[in-house]
N, C-alpha and C positions, 0 to 999 in steps of 0.2 A: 866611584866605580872605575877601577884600571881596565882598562883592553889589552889583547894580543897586540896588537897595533901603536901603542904606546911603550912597549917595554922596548931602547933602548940595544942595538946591537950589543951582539957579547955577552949578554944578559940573559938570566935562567926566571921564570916565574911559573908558578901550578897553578892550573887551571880551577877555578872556581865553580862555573857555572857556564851551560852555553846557552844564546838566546836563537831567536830564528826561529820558523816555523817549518815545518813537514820536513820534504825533500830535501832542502839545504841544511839543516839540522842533521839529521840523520847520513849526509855526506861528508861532513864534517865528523860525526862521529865514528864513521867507517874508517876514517884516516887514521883515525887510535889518539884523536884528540877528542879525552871525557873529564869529566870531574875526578881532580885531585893528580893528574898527570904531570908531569914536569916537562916544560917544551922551554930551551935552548935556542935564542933569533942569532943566527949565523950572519946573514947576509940581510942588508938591504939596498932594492935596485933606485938608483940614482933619484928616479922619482917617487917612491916609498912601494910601489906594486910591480911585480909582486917581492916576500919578504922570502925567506929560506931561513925555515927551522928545523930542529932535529926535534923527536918525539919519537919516545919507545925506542932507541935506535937508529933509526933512519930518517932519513932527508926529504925534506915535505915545502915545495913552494905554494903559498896562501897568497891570495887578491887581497888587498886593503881591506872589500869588505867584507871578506868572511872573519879576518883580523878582528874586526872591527865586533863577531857578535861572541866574541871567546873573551869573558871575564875573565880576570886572573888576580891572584894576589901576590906582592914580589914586586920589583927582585927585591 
């Protein structure tokens, strides 16, 4: 199983699957990261958190661990 978190600056993978419970789920899905979306890792900060991705358009910085529950397949 690949993570947001593993894919590589530069690099494009769609989302498979999201893990997490309630509230953090459902914040993550408000960003317009769902299953089968294509999210683009722009940038990562020196220490890996947070990451900058593009998704749908626009430009979304993510904590390692919300990274961390966004399955993907790719790149």
């Amino acid at each position: 199983m690949a993570t947001l978190r593993q894919v590589p600056c530069g690099k494009a993978a769609k989302v498979r699957k999201l893990h997490g419970e309630g509230p953090v789920r459902r914040r993550i899905m408000d960003m317009g990261i769902t299953k089968g979306v294509d999210v683009f890792v722009r940038k990562v900060a020196p220490l890996g958190d947070p990451m900058e991705v593009t998704v749908r358009g626009y430009e979304l910085s993510l904590r390692k661990a919300d990274a961390e529950m966004i399955e993907v397949e790719g790149p």
